[in-house]
C-alpha atoms as an extended CHARMM CRD file, in Angstrom:
* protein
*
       264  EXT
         1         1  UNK       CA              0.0000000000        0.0000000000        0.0000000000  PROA      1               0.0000000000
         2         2  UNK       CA              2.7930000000        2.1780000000        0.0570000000  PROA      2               0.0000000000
         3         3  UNK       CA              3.6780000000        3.0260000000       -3.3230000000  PROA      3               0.0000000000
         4         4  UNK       CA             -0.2690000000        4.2390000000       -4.0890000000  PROA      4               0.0000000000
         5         5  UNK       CA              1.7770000000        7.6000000000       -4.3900000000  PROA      5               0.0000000000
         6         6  UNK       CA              4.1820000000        6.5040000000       -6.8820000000  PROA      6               0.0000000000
         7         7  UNK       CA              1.5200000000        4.7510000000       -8.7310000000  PROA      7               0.0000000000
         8         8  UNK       CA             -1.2580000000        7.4070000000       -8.7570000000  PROA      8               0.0000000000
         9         9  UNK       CA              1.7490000000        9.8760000000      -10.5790000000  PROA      9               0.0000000000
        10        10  UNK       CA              2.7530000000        7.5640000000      -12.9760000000  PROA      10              0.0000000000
        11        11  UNK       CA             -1.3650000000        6.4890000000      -14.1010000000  PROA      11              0.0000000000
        12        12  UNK       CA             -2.4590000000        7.7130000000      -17.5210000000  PROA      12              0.0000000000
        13        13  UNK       CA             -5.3220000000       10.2000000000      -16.5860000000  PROA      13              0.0000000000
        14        14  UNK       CA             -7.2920000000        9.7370000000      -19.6860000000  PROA      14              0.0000000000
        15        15  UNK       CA             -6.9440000000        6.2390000000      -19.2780000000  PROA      15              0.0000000000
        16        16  UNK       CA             -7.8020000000        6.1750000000      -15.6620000000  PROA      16              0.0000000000
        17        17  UNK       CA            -11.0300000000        8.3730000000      -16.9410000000  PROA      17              0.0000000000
        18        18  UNK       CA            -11.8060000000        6.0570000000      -19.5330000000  PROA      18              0.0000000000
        19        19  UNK       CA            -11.9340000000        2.6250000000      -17.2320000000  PROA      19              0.0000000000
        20        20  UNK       CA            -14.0430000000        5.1770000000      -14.7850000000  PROA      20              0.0000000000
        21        21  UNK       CA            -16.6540000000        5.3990000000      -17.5510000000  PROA      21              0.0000000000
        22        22  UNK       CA            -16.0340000000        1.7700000000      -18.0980000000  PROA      22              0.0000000000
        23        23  UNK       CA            -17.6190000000        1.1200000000      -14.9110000000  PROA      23              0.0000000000
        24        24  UNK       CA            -20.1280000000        3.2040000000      -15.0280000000  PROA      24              0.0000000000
        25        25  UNK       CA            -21.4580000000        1.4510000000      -18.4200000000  PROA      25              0.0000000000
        26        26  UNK       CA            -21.3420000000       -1.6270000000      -16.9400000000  PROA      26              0.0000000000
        27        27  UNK       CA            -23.9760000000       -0.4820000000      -13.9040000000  PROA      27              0.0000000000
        28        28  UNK       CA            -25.9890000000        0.8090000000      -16.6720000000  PROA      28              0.0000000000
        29        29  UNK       CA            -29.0760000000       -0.9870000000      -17.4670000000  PROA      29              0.0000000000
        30        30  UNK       CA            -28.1600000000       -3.5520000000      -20.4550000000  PROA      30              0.0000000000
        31        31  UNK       CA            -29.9550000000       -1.4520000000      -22.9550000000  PROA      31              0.0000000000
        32        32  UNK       CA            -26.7640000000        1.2710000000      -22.1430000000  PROA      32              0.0000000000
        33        33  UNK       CA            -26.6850000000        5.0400000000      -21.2820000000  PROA      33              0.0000000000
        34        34  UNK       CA            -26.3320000000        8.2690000000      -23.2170000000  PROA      34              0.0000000000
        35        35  UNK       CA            -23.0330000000       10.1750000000      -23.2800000000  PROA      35              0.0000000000
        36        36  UNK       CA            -24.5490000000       13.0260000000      -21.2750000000  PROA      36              0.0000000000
        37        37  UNK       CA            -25.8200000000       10.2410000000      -18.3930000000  PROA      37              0.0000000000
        38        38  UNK       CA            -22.4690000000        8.5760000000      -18.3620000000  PROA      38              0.0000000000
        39        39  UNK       CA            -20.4590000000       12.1860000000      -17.7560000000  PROA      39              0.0000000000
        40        40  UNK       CA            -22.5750000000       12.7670000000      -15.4830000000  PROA      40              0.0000000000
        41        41  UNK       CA            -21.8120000000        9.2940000000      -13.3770000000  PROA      41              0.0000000000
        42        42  UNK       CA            -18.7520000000        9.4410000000      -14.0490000000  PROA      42              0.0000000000
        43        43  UNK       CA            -17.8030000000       13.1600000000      -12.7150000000  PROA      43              0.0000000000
        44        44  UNK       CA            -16.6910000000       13.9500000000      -16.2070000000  PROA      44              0.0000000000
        45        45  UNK       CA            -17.1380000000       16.8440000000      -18.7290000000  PROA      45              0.0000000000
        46        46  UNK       CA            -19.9430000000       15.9750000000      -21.6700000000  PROA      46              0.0000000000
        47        47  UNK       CA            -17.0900000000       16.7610000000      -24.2950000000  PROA      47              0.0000000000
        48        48  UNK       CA            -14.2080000000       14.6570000000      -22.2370000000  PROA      48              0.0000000000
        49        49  UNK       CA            -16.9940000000       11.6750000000      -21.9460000000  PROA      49              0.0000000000
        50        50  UNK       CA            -17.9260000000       11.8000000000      -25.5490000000  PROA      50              0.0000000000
        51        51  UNK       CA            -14.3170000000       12.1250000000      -26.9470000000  PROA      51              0.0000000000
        52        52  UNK       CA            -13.4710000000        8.8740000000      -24.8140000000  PROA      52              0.0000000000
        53        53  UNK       CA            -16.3180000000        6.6880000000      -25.5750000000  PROA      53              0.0000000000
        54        54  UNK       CA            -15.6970000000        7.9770000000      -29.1470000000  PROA      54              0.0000000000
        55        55  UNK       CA            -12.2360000000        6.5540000000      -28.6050000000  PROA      55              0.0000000000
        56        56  UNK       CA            -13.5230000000        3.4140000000      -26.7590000000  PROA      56              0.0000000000
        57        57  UNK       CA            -15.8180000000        2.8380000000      -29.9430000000  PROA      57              0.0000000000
        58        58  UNK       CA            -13.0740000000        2.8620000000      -32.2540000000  PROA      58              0.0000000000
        59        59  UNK       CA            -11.6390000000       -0.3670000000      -30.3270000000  PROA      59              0.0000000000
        60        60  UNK       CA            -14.9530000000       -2.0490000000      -29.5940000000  PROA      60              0.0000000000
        61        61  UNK       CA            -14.6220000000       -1.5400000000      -26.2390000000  PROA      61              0.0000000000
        62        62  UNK       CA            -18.2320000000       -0.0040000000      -26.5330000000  PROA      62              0.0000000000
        63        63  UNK       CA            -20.6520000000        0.0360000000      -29.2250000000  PROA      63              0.0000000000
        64        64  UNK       CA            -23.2280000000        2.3450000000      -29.7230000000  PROA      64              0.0000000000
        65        65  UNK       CA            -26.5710000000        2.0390000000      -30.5220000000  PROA      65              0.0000000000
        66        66  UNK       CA            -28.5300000000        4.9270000000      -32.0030000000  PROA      66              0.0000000000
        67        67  UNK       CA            -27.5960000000        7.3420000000      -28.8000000000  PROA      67              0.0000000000
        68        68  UNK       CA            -26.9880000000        4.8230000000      -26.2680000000  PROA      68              0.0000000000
        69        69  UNK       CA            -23.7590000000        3.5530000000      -25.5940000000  PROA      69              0.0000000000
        70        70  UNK       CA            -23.3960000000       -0.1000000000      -24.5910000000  PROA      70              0.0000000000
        71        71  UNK       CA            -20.2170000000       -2.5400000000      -23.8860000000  PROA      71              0.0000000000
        72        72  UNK       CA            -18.8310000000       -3.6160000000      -26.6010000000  PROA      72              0.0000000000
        73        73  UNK       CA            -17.8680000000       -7.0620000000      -28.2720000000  PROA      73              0.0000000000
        74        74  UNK       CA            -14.4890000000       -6.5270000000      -27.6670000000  PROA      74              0.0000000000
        75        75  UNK       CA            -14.4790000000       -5.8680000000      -24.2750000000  PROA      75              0.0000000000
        76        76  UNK       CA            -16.7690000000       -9.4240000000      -24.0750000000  PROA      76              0.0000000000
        77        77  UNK       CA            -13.8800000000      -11.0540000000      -26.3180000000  PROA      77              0.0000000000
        78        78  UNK       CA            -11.0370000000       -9.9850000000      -23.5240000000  PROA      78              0.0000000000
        79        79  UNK       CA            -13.0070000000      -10.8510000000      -20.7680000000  PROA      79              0.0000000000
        80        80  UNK       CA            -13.5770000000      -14.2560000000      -21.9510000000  PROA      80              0.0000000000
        81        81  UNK       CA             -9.8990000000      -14.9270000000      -21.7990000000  PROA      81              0.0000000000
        82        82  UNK       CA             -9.1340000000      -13.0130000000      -18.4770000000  PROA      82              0.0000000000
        83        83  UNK       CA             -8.8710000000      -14.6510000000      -14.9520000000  PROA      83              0.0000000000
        84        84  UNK       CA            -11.6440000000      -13.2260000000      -13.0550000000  PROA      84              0.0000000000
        85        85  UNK       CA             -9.6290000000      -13.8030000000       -9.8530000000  PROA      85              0.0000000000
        86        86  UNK       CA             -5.8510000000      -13.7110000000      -10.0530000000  PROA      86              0.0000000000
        87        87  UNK       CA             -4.9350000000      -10.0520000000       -9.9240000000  PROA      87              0.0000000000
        88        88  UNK       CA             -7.8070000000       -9.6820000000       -7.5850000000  PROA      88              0.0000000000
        89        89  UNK       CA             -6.6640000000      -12.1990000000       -5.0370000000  PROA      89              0.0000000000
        90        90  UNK       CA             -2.7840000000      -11.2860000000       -5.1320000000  PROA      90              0.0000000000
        91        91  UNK       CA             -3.3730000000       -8.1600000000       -4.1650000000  PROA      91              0.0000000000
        92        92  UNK       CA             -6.0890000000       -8.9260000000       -1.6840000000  PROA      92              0.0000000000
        93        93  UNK       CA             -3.7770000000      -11.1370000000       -0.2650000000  PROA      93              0.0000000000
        94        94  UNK       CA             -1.4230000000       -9.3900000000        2.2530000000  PROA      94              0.0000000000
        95        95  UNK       CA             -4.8120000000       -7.2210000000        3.6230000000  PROA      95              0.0000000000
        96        96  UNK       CA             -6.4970000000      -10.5770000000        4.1300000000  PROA      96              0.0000000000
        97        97  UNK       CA             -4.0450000000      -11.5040000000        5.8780000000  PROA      97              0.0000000000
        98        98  UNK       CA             -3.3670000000       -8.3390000000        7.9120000000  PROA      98              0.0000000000
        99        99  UNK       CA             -7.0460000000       -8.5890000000        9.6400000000  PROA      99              0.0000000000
       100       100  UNK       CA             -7.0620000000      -12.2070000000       10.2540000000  PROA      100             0.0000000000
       101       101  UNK       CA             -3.5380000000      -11.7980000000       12.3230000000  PROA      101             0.0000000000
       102       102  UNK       CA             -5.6670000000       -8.6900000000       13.6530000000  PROA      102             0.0000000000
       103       103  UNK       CA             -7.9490000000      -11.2860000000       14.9020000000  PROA      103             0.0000000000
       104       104  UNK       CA             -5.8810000000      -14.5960000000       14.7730000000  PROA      104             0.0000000000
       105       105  UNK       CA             -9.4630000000      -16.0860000000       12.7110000000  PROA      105             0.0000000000
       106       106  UNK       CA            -10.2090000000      -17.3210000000        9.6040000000  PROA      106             0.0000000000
       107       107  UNK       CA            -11.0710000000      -14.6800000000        6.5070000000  PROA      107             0.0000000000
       108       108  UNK       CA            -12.7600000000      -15.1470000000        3.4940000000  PROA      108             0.0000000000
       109       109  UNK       CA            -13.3640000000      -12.7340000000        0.3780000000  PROA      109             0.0000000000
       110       110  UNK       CA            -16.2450000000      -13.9130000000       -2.0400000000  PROA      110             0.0000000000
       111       111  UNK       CA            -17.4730000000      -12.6030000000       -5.1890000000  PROA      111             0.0000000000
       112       112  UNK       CA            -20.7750000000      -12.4360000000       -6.6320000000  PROA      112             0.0000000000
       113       113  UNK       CA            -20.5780000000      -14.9250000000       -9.6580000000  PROA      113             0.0000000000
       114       114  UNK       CA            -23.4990000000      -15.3170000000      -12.7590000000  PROA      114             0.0000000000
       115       115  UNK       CA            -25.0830000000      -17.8950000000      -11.5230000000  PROA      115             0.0000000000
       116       116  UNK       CA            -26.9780000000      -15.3490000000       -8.5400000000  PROA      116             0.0000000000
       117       117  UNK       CA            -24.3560000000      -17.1290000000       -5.9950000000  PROA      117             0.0000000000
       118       118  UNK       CA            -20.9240000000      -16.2590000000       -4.3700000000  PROA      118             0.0000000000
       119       119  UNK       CA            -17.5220000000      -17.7500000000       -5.0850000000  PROA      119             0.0000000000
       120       120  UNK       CA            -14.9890000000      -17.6630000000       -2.6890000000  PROA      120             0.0000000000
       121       121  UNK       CA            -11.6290000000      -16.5660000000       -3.9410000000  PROA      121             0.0000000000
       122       122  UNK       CA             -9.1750000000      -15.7420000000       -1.1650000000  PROA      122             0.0000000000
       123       123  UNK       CA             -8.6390000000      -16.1910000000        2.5140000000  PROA      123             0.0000000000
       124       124  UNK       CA             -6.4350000000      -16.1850000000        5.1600000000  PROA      124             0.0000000000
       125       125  UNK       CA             -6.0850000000      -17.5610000000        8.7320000000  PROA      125             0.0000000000
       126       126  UNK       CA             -4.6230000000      -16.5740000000       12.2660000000  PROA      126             0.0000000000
       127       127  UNK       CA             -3.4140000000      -20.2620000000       14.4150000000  PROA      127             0.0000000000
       128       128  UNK       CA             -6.6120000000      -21.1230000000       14.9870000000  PROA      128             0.0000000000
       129       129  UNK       CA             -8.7100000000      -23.2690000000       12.7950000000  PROA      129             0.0000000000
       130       130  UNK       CA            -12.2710000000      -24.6450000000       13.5720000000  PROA      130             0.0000000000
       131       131  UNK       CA            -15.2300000000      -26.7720000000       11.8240000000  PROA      131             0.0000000000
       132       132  UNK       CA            -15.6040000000      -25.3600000000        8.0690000000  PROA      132             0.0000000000
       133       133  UNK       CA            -13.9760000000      -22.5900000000        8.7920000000  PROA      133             0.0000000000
       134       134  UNK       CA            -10.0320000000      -23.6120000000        7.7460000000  PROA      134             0.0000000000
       135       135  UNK       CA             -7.6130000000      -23.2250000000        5.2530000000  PROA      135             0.0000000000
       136       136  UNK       CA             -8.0800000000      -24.3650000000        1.3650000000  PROA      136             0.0000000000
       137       137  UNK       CA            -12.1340000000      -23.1010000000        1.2900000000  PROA      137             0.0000000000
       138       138  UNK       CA            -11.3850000000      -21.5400000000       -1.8180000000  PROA      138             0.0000000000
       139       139  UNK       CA            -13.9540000000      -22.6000000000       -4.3560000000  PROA      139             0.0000000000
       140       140  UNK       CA            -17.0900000000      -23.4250000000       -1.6380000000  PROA      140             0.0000000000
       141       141  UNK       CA            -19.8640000000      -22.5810000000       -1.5700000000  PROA      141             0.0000000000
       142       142  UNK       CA            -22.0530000000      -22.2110000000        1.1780000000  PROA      142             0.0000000000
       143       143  UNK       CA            -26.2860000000      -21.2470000000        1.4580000000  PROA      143             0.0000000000
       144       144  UNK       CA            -27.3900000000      -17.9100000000        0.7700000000  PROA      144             0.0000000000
       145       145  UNK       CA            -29.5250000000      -18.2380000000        3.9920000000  PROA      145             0.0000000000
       146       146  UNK       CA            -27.4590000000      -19.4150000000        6.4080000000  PROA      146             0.0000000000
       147       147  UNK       CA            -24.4600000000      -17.5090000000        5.8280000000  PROA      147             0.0000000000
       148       148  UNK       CA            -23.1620000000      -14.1160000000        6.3390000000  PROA      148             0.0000000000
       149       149  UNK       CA            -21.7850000000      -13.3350000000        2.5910000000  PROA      149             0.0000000000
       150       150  UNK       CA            -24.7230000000      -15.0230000000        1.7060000000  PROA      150             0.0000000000
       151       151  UNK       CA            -27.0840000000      -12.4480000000        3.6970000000  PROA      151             0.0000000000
       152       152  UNK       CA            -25.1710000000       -9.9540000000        2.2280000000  PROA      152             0.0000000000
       153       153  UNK       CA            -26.0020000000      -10.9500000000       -1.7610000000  PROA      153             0.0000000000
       154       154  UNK       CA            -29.8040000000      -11.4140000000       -0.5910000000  PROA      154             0.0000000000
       155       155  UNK       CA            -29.9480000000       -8.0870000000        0.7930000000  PROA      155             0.0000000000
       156       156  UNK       CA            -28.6510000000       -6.3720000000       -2.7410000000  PROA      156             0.0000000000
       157       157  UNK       CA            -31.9210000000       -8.3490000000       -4.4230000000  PROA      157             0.0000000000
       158       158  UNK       CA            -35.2750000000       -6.7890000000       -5.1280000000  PROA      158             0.0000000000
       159       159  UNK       CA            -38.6590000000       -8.5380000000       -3.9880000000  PROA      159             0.0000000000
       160       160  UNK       CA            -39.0410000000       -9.6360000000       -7.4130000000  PROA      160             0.0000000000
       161       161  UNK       CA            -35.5690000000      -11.1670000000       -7.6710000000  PROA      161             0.0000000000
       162       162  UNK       CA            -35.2430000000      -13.3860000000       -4.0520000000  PROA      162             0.0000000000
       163       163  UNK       CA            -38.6460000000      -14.6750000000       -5.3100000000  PROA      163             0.0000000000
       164       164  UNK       CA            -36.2610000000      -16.3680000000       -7.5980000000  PROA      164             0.0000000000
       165       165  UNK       CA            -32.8900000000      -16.7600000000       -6.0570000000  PROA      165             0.0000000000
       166       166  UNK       CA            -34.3970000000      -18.5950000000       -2.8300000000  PROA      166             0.0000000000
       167       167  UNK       CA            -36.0310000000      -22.4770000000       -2.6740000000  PROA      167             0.0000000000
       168       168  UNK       CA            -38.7190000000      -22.7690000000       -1.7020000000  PROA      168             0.0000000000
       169       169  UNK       CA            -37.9020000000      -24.6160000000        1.5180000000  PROA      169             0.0000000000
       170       170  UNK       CA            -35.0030000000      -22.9180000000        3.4680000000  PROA      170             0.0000000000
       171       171  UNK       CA            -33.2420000000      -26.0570000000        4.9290000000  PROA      171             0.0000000000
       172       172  UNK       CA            -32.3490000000      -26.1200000000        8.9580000000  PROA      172             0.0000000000
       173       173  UNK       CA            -28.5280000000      -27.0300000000        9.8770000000  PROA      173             0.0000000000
       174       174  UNK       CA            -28.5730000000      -26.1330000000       13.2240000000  PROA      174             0.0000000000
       175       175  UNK       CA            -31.9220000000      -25.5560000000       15.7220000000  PROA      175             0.0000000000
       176       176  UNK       CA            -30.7920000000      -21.5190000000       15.1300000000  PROA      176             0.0000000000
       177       177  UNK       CA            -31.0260000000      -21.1710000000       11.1460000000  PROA      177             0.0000000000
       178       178  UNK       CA            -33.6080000000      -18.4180000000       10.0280000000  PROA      178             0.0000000000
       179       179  UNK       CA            -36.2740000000      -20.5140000000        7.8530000000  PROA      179             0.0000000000
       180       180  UNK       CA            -39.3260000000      -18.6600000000        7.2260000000  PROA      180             0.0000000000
       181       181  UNK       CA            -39.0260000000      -16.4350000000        4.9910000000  PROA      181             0.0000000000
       182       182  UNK       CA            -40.8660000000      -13.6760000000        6.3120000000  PROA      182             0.0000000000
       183       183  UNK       CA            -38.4750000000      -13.5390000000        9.5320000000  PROA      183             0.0000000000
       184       184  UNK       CA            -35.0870000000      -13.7640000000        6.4500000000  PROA      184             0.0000000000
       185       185  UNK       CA            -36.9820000000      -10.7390000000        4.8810000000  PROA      185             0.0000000000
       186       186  UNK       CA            -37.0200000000       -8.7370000000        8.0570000000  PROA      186             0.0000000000
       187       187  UNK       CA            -33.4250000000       -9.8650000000        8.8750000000  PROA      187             0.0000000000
       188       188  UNK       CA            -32.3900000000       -8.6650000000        5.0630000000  PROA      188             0.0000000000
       189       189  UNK       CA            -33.9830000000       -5.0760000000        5.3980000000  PROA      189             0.0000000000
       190       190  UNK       CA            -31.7510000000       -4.8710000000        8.8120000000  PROA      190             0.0000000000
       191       191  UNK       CA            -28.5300000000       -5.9730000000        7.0100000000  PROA      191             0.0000000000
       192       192  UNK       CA            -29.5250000000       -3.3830000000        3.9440000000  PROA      192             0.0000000000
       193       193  UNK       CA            -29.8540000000       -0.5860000000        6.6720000000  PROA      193             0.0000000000
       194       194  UNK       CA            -26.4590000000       -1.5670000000        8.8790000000  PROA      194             0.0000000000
       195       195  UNK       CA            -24.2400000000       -2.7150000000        6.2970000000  PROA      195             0.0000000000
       196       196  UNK       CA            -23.0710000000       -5.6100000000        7.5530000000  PROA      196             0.0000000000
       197       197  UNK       CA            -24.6180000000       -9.1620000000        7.9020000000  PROA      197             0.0000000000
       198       198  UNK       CA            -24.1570000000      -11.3160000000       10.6990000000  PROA      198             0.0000000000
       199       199  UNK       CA            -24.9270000000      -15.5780000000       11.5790000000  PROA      199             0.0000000000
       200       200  UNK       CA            -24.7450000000      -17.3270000000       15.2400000000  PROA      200             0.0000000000
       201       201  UNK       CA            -25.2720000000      -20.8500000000       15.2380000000  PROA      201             0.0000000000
       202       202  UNK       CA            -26.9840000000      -20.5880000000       12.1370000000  PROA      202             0.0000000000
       203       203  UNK       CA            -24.7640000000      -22.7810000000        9.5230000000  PROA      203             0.0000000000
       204       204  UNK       CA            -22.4100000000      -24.4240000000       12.1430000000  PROA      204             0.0000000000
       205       205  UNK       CA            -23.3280000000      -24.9730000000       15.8220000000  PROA      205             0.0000000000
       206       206  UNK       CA            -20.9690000000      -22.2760000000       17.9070000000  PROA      206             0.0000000000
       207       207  UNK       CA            -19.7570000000      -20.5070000000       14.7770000000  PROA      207             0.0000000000
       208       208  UNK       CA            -20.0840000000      -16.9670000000       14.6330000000  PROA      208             0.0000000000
       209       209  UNK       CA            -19.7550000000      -14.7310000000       11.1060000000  PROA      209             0.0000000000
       210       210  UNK       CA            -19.6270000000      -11.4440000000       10.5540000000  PROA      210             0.0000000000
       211       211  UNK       CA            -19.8640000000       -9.8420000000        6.2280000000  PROA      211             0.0000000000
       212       212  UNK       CA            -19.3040000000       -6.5630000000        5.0220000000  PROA      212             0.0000000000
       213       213  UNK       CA            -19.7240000000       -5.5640000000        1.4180000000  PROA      213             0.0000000000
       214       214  UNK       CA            -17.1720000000       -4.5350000000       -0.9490000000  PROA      214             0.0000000000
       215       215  UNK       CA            -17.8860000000       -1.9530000000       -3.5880000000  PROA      215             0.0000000000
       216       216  UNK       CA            -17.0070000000       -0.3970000000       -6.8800000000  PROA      216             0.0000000000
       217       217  UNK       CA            -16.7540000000        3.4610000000       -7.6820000000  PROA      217             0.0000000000
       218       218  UNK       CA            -20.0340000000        2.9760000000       -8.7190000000  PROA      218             0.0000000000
       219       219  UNK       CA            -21.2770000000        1.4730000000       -5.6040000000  PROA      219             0.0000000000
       220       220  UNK       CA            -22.2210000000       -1.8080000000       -6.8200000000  PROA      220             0.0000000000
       221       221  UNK       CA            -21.3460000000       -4.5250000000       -4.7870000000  PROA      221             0.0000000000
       222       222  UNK       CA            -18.0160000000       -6.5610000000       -6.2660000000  PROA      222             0.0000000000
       223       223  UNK       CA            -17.1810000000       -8.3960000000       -3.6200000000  PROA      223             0.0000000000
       224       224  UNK       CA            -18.3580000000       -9.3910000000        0.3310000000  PROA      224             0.0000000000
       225       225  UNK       CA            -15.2310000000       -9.7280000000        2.9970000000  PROA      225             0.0000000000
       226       226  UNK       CA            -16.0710000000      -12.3890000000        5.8190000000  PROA      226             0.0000000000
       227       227  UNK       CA            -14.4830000000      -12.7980000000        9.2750000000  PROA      227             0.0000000000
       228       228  UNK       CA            -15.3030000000      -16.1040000000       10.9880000000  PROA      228             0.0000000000
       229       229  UNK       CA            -14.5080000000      -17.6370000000       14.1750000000  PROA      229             0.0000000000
       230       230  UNK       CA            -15.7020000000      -19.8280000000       16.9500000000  PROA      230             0.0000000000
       231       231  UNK       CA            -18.0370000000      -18.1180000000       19.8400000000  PROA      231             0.0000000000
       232       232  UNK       CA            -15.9230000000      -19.7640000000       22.0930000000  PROA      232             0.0000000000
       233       233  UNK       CA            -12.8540000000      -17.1580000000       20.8730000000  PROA      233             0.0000000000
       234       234  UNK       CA            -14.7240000000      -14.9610000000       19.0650000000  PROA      234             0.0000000000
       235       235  UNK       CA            -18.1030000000      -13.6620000000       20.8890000000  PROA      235             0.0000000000
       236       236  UNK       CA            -20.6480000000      -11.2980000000       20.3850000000  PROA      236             0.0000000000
       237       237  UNK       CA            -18.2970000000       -8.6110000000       23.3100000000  PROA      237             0.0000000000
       238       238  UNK       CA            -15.9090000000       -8.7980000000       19.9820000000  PROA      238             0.0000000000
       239       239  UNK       CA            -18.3040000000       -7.5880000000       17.3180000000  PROA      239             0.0000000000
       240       240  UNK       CA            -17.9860000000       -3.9010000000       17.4060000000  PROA      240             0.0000000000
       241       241  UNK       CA            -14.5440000000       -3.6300000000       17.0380000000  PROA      241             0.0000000000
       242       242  UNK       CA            -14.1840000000       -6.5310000000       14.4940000000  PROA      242             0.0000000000
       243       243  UNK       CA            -16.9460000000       -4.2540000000       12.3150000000  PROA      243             0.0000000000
       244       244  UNK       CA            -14.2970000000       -1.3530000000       12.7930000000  PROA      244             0.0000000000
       245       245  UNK       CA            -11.4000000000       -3.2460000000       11.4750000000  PROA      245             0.0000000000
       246       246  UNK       CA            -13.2120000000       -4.8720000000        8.9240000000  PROA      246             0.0000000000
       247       247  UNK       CA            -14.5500000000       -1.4290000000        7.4830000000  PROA      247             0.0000000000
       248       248  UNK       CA            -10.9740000000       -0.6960000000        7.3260000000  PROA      248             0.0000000000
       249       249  UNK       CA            -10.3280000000       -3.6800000000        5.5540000000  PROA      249             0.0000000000
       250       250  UNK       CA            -13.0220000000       -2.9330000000        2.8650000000  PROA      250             0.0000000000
       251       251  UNK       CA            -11.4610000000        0.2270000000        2.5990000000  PROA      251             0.0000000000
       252       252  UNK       CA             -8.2670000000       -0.6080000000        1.9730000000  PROA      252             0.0000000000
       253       253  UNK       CA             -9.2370000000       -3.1090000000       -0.7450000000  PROA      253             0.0000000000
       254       254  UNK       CA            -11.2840000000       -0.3670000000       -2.3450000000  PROA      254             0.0000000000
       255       255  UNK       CA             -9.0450000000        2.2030000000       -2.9130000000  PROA      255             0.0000000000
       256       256  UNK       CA             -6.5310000000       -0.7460000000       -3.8070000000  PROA      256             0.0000000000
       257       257  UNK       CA             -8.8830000000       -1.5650000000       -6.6860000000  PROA      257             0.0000000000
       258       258  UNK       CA            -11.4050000000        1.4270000000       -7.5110000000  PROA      258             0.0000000000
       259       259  UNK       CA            -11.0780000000        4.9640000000       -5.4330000000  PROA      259             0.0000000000
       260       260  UNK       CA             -7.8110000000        5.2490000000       -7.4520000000  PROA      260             0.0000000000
       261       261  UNK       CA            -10.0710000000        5.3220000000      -10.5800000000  PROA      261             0.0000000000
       262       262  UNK       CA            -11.8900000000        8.2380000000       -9.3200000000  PROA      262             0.0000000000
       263       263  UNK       CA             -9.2710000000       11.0100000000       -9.0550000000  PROA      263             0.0000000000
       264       264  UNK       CA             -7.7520000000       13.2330000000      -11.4710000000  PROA      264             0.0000000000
């Protein structure tokens, strides 16, 4: 983290501007924005916008459609051929790390995948290791329900859209798991107005998890960082403070990987 100076002075501005409208597009509604809309968004000039996405046309980064602009089939081609994860998780690494020493517990970042689930991508781990929560848990996958990151996805969802992304039977691991679905509702609309997502005894008896979200310059949610442990070590007395230092985890990761996008 300590060459962000040296970095931020040696970043192309237009290019930095250009990615920023980049990810702007892509929270866009699929049939695309207008040049004017995606200044706006982006904190840019109309003319700077429009000379960029000009630009970005020209490559097939983004194709427009009668005044819209959209993605383009370029930018599909590249991403086909990318690895969603690698630069992502060695990076993410050392911070990971930093708050589960912080802690001496296990930590988990997850990513919101097509399929309307999570895939978890990185972690890290103090000395102690309990239940599920241990080392090489990259690439599990856990229910939406009954877990913290999980919580955290649901609560991004409209009414319209859990209607789809939940069974309809929520299944019971442990006595504590939320299964009606009007009680996960209410529990979603608290997580939506706190910001963080929290399970006791609800996937694993004794194992306590607490999620925050991750997100872009845009605000949409990219990623969910999880801090587990057992009640036994970690308790409920521990909660505010591991909030704290995970908020300043999340930061760190997003002006790692976005904020730096937003300046000049």
């Amino acid at each position: 983290m300590g060459d962000a100076p040296e970095r931020t002075e040696m970043a192309n501005k237009s290019v930095t501007k250009a990615v920023r409208l980049l990810r702007e597009l892509a929270a866009q509604p699929r049939t695309g924005a207008t040049a004017t809309t995606l200044a706006k968004a982006a904190g840019l000039s109309r003319p700077t916008a429009f000379r960029l996405l000009y630009s970005l046309e020209q490559s097939g980064l983004v194709d427009r459609i009668d005044t819209n602009y959209v993605l383009g089939w370029e930018l599909a081609r590249l991403g086909r051929r990318a690895d969603p994860y690698a630069g992502l998780v060695a990076h993410a690494q050392p911070v990971l790390q930093e708050l589960a020493d912080k802690f001496n517990e296990s930590v988990t970042l997850s990513v919101p995948n097509a399929q309307d689930g999570l895939d978890l991508v990185a972690e890290a781990a103090g000395s102690h290791v309990v239940g599920i929560v241990s080392r090489n848990m990259v690439g599990q996958r856990y229910p939406m329900h009954a877990s913290s990151t999980g919580k955290v996805l649901l609560a991004e969802q409209s009414p319209e859209r859990l209607r789809t992304m939940l069974p309809d039977e929520l299944e019971a691991f442990t006595p504590y798991t939320i299964t009606d679905r009007t009680a996960l509702l209410k529990e979603l609309e608290q997580v939506r107005e706190q910001g963080f997502a929290i399970i006791d005894n609800e996937l694993e008896h004794e194992l306590l998890s607490l999620s925050r979200p991750i997100r872009d310059s845009a605000g949409t949610l990219v990623a969910i960082l999880t801090l587990n442990g057992p009640r036994s070590r970690f308790g409920r007395a521990q909660i505010p403070e591991a909030l704290q230092q995970m908020q300043r985890t999340a930061d760190q990761l997003t002006e790692l990987f976005w904020r730096d996008s937003t300046s000049g």
